[in-house]
N, C-alpha and C positions, 0 to 999 in steps of 0.2 A: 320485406324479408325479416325474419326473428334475427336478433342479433343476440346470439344463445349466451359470451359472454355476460350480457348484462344481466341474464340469468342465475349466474353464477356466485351464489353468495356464499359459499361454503364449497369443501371437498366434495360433502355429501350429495351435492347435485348432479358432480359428475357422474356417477353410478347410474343417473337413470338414463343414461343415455348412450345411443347408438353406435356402432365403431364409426360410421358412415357421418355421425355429428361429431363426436370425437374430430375427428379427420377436418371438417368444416371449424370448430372451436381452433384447434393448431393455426388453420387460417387467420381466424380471424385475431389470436391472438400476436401473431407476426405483423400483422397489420396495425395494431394498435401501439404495438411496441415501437413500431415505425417513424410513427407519425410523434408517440408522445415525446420519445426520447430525444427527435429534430429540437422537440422544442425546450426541455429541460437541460439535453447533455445526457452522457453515463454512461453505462457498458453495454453498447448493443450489439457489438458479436459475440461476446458468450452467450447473450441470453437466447439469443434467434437459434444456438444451435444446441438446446436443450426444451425445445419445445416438448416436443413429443415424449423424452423422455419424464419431464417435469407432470404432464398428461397422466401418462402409464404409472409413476408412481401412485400418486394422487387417487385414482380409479384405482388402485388395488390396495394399497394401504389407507389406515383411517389416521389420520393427523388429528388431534393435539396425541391421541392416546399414544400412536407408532410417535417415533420421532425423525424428523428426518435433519441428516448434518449435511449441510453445503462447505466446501472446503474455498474459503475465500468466501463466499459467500456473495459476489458479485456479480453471480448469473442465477441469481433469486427473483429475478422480477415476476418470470412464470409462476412460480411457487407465491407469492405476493398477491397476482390477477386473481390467482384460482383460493384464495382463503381470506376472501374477505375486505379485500382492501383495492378490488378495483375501481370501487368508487374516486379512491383518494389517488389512485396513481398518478394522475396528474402532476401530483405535487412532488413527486422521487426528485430528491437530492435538494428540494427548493425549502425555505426558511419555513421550520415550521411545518414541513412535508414529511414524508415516508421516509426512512434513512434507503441509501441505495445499499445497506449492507443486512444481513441477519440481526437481528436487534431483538432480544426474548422480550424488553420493555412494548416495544412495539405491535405484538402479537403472539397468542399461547400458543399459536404454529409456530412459530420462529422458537425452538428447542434450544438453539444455542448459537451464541453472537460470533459474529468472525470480522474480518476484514482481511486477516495473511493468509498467507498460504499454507499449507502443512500439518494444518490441525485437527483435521477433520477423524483420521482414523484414530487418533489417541483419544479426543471427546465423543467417539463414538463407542471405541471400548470400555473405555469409562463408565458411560449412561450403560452401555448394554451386561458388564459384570455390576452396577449399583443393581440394575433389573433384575439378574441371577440371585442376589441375594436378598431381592425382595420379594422374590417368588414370584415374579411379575412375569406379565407374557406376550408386553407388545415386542413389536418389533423395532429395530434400530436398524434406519437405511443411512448411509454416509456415498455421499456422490463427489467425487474427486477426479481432477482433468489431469490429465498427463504428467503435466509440470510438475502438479503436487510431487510425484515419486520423485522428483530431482532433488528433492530438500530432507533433510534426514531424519527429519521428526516420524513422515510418513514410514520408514524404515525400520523406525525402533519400537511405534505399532505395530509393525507389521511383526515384529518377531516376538512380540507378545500375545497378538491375536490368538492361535491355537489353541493357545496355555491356560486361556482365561474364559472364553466363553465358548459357549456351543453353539449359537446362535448371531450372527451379525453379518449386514447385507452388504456389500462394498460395489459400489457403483462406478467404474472407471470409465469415463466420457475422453475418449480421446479425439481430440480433434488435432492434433500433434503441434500445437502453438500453447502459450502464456500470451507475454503481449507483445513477444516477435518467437520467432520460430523456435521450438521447443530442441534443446542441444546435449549431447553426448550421449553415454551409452544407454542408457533407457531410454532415451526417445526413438533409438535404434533398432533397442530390441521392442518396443510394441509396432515397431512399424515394419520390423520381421514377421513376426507372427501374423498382421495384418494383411501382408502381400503375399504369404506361403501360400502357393499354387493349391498344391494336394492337400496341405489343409482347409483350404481353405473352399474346395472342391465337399471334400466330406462332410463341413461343416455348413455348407449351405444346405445340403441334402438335408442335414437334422433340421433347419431352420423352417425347412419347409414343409417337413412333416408335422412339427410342431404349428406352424403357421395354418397349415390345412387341415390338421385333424383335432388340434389342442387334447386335450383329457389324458390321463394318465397312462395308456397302453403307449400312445404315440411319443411323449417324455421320457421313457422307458427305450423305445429304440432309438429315440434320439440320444441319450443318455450316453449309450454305447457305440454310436457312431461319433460321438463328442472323444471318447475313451479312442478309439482308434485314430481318429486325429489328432491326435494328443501324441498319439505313440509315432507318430510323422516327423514329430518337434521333440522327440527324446525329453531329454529332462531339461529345455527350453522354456518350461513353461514354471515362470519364474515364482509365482504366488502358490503354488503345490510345493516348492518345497519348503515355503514357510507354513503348509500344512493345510491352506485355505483350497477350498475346491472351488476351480477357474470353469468359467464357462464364458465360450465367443470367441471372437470376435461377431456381433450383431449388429443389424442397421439402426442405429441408433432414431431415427426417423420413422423407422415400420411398428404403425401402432398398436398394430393388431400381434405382430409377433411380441414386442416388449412387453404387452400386458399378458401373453401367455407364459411370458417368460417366467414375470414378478409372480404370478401364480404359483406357480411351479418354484421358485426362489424363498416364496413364501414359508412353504411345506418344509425346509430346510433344516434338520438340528444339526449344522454345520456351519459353521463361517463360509462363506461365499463370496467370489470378486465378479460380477458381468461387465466385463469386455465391449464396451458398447463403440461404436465409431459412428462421429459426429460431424455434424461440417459448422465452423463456425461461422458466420454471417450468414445462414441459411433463408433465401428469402429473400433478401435484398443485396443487387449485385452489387454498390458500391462498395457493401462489407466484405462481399466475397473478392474481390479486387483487393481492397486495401485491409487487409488484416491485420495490422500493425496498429492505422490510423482508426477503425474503427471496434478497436477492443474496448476503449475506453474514451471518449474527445468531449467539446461540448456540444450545441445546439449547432446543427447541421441542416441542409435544406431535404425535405424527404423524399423527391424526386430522381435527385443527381446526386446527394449527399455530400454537395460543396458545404465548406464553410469556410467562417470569413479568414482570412487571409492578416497574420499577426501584421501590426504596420512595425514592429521595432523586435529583435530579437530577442529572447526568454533567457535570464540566466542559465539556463540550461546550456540553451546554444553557444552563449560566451562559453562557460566552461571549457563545452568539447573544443569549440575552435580555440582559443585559449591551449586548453594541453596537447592540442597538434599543432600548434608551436611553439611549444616547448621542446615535444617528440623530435621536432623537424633540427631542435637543435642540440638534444641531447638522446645517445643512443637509446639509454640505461632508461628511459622513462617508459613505463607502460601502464596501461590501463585495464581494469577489472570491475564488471559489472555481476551481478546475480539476475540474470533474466532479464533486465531492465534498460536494455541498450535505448531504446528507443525514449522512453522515462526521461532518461540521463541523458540523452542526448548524442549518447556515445557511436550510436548511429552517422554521425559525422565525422567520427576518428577512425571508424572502423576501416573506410577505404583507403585511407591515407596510409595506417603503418599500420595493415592486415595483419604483420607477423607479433605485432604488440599489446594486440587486442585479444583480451580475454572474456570468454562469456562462460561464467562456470553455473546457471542454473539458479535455480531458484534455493541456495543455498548460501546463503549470508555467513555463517557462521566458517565454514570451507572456504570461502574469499578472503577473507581476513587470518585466515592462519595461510593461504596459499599464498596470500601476498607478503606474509612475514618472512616465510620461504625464499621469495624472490628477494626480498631486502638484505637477506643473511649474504647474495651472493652479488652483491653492487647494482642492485637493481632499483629504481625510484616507483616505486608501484601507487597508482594513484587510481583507491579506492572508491568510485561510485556508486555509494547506496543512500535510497531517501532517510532522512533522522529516522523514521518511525521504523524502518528497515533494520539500521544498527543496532537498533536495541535489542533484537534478536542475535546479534554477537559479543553483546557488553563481555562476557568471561573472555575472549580472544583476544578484544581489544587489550583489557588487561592484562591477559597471561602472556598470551604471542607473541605483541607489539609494546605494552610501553614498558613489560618487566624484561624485555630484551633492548631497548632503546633503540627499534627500528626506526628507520625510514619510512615507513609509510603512512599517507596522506589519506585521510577520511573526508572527502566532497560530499559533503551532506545535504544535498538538495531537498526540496520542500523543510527546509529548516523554519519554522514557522507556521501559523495557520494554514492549513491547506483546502479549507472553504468545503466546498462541497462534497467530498470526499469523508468529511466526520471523523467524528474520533478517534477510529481505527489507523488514521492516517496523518492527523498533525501530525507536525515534529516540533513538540512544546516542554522536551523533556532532557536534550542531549547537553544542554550547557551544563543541568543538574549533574546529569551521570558521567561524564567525561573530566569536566575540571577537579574533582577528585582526584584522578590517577595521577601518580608521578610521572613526567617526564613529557606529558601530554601538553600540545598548543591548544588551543583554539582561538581561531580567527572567525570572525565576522565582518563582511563589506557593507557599505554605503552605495557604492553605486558600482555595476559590471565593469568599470575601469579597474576600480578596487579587488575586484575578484578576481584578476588578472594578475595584480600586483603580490598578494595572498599567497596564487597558486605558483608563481614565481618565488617568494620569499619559502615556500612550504620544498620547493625541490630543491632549494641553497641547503636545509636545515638539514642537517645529522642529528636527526630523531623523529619521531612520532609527533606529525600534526594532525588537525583538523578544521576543514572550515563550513561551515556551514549560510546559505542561501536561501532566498523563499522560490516557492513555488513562481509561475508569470515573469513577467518583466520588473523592468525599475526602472530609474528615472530617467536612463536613453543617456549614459552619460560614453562618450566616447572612448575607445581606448588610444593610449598611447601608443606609439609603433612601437615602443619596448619597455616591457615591463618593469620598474624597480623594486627593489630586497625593500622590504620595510626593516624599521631597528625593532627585534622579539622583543612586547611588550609596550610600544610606544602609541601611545595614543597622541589623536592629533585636535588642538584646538583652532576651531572653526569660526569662534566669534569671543572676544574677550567681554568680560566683566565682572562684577565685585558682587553683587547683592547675593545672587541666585546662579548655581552653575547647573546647568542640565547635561546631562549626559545620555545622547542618543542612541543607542544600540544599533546598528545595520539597519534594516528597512524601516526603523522607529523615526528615522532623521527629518523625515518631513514633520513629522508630526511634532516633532524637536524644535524644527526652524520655526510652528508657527505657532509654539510653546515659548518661544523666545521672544517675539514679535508681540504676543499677548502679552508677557511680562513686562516688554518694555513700552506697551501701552499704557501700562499701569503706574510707570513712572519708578522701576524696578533695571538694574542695572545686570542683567543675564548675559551670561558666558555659555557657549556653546561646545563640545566637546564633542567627539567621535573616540570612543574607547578602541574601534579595531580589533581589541583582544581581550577577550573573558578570562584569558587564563594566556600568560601571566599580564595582573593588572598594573597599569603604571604608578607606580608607586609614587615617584615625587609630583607625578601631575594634580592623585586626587591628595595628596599631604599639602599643595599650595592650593588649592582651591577649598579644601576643607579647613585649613586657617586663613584665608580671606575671607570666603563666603558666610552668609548666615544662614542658606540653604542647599542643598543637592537634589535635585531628581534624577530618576532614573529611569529609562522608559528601554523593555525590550519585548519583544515577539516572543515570548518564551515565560515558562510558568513563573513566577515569583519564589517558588518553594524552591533553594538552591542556584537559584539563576545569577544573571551576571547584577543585578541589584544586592543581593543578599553577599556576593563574594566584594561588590566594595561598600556594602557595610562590617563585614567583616576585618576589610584592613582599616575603616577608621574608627573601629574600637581599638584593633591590634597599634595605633598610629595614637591611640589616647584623642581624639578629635572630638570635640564639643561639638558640631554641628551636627545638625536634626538632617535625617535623610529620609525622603517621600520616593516609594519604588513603585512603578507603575510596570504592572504584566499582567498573566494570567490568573485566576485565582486557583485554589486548590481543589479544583474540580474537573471531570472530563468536558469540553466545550462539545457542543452541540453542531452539527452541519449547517450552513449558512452563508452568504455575501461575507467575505471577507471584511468589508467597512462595517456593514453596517453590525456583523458580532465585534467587534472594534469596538463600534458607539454603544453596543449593549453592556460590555463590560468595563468601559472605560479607558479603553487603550488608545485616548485620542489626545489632545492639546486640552481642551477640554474639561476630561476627566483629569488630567493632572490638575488642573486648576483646583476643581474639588475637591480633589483627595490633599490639598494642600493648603486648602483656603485658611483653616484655622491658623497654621504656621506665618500666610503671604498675609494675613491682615496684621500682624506686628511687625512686617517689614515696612508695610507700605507708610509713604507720607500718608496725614490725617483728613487730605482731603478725598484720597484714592478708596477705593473698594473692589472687594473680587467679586467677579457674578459670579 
């Protein structure tokens, strides 16, 4: 039997082909995605439930010329198979491989990079008025899942769209989840429109005229039976009156009706939304079953879609259980996600103290002032969003919370490399942007004991903290049955000495302890430090060790441009301190997706690389029979 994808080396192939191979391709693409994803990880329920729509674009529009926006851009794999790159798919999200996100470097299909949510219709009006005013005449498709409208960016496209162009195709794939169940009043109302009886009686009638007749005369009364269902839902029909003309709800699966659709959409000098309903894990039941667990996970088995079973709890999991008891012992503490319960963990708290748990949507920016809110009226609000997440509310942080000296606590999870996932996704930038602001903590742990102690010290504090975590586990260190206040700003030393003080930043410390071990193989006398807090730094710890020592390192998961290296080189100029400081982080570049270690050993962020990055300095310390490899 032809195995037609492997045919498929461009868009252009799709055109010669049959609805009835169409239909066989969908297959066999569900199939491939199956089996590679078991083996690499990534996002396999969004993408199974955009097959066919991914299809039907593709076959009517012409890609590099058309462009098309994915909003998040994490259910592109289809889009990926079908232009080019099924050779290489194999490799999605692996060292070296395919980014699992829209990447323009990666492919002249891939129009425009993403990884958040929300962007889609503002980078598609964009390319589609730069087009108007280049007299240009492809077309601009932007395809957007439900969520998206929960975040405001999509919002304030949208009340621009009319204004600006005549032309632009908006693709709404509702499958009524993110990566748990899609929440409040938009997900309500498409899922009104979706279940209306009488409309949706009318509506199928066009669908099927359309379906069985396709050509112009049959669009035309479809057109008008659309108009009368419409008039069913009064002025419900929420994108008409930001000016865009709404057509659907359609099965997002019927390939033969999408592609008569996009025809017809094509013809358009109108802004346009298609209402498409999707199922996500389409194809394979353990996604359809677990839709939470398979929006996004790693390597799974492709039969039964087991995977393996963590042997030790994810910082994550501290957290949540961590602030549900706290919850347990204080009224006033609540908790606030954007879409991300599950991410966060917060899926654990949520049963505990249902009435504390907030899940306002894929709206970061709205979290952060709705928790400032809640702090104004004695409330401990404890914000979980990933580092790469917050930077999406930097103005809030500042204006809402620390220019009011709120209360609220910013749990910054994936605070560090986030591996596979890519650039869109580290959080290698929040020690930068945060320790800035007046009035603002930041805390960093060493091991989930620590995190506990943190999130304990952050709900004692009358003001704005933050702490941030990495993504996985750590080192299994146990927690205390109750938590202690740390002293704000106290860092703690872990191993004394004279020569060399290294200072290990949260999840650095391993790499700290066998930076120390190396040193003192060397015949070099290293002190050991755990800083705890970026902001504020301890002032008499690095004042006595920056006039003992002859060196300082500094090693953190986080860029070097502004991080917590750069803020204690700045107080031992501000301290007048002669010793030479060696800072080990990220360099000033976006890092690449990869194995967590081994982009580590690529840039240095090991025991190791300090060495190196230090050797000049460690060979005038050492005695003259010693030397640094």
């Amino acid at each position: 039997m032809t195995n037609i994808l492997e045919t498929i080396n461009s868009p252009a192939d799709l055109k010669a082909l049959s609805i009835a191979e169409l239909t066989s391709l969908a297959a066999e693409i569900r199939e491939r995605l199956i089996l590679s994803v078991a083996r690499t990880g990534g996002h396999i329920g969004p993408n199974l439930g955009v097959v066919e729509l991914t299809i039907a674009m593709h076959y009517v529009f012409d890609t590099p010329r058309d462009s098309f926006i994915f909003d998040v851009s994490h259910q592109a794999y289809v889009h990926k198979l079908l232009t080019g790159r099924e050779k290489r798919f194999h490799t999605i999200r692996q060292p070296g491989g395919l980014n699992g996100f829209m990447l323009r470097s990666e492919s002249e299909h891939d129009s425009y990079g993403a990884g958040h949510a929300g962007t889609a219709l503002s980078a598609a009006l964009g390319m589609a008025v730069a087009r108007d005013m280049s007299g240009g005449t492809e077309h601009i498709v932007s395809l957007a899942g439900d969520a998206a409208f929960t975040n405001g960016i999509s919002f304030e496209a949208l009340n621009n769209i009319a204004g600006q162009t005549k032309r632009l195709i908006i693709v709404l794939n509702d499958n009524e989840w993110s990566i748990d169940k899609n929440v409040g009043a938009i997900a309500e109302y498409f899922h009104r429109i979706a279940t209306n009886p009488m409309y949706n009686s009318l509506h199928s009638k066009a669908a099927e005229l359309v379906e069985k007749f396709g050509g112009k005369a049959a669009r035309q009364v479809a057109r008008k039976a659309e108009e009368a269902a419409k008039g069913l839902v009064g002025r419900g029909v929420i994108f008409e009156e930001f000016g865009l003309v709404y057509f659907g709800p359609i099965d997002g699966h019927n390939l033969p009706l999408l592609i008569e659709t996009f025809k017809f959409l094509k013809q358009q000098n109108k802004p346009v939304v298609l209402h498409a309903i999707t199922q996500k894990g389409r194809g394979f039941q353990p996604a359809l079953e677990g839709q939470k667990k398979f929006h996004g996970l790693g390597p799974y088995h492709p039969e039964t879609g087991e995977t393996k079973t963590a042997a030790q709890k994810t910082y994550s999991e501290v957290f949540a259980e961590s602030l549900s008891r706290l919850a347990d012992g204080n009224d006033k503490v609540v908790a606030i996600t954007a879409a991300m319960p599950n991410g966060t963990a917060l899926d654990l708290f949520r049963p505990k103290h249902p009435t504390r748990y907030f899940d306002v949507g894929i709206a970061e920016e709205h979290a952060v002032i709705f928790a400032a809110g809640m702090a104004t009226k004695g409330y401990k609000p404890f914000c979980a969003i990933y580092s790469t997440f917050l930077q999406r509310a930097y103005d809030q942080v500042i204006h809402d919370v620390c220019l009011q000296n709120l209360p609220v606590v910013f749990c910054m999870d994936r605070g560090g490399l986030s591996g596979d996932d890519g650039p869109t996704h580290h959080g290698l930038f929040d020690i930068s942007f945060l320790r800035s602001i007046p009035n603002m903590i930041h805390m960093v742990p060493r091991n989930e004991d620590m995190l506990a102690d943190m999130m304990y010290t952050a709900m004692l504090h009358d003001g704005p903290s933050a702490i941030r975590y990495p993504r996985g586990t750590g080192p299994n260190s146990a927690l205390k049955e109750q938590p202690r206040a740390l002293e704000i700003g106290s860092a703690e030393v872990l191993r004394e000495g004279s020569d060399v003080a290294v200072f290990a930043l949260g999840s650095m410390m391993a790499e700290g302890e066998r930076l120390v071990a190396m040193l003192e193989q060397q015949g070099l006398s290293a002190a050991l430090i755990d800083p705890r807090f970026a902001k504020p730094l301890d002032r008499d710890c690095i004042a006595h060790y920056g006039g003992r020592c002859r060196l300082l390192i500094t090693l953190e998961d986080h860029v070097l441009a502004g991080g917590f290296g750069s803020a204690l080189l700045e107080l031992v100029s501000e301290l007048e301190l002669q010793v030479p400081v060696v800072r080990v982080g990220w360099p000033d570049q976006f890092i690449e997706h990869g194995k967590v270690e081994a982009l580590r050993a690529k840039y240095g962020l090991t025991a190791e690389g300090a060495m190196i990055k230090a050797a000049g300095i460690l060979h005038s310390l050492l005695p003259a029979r010693m030397s640094v490899s």
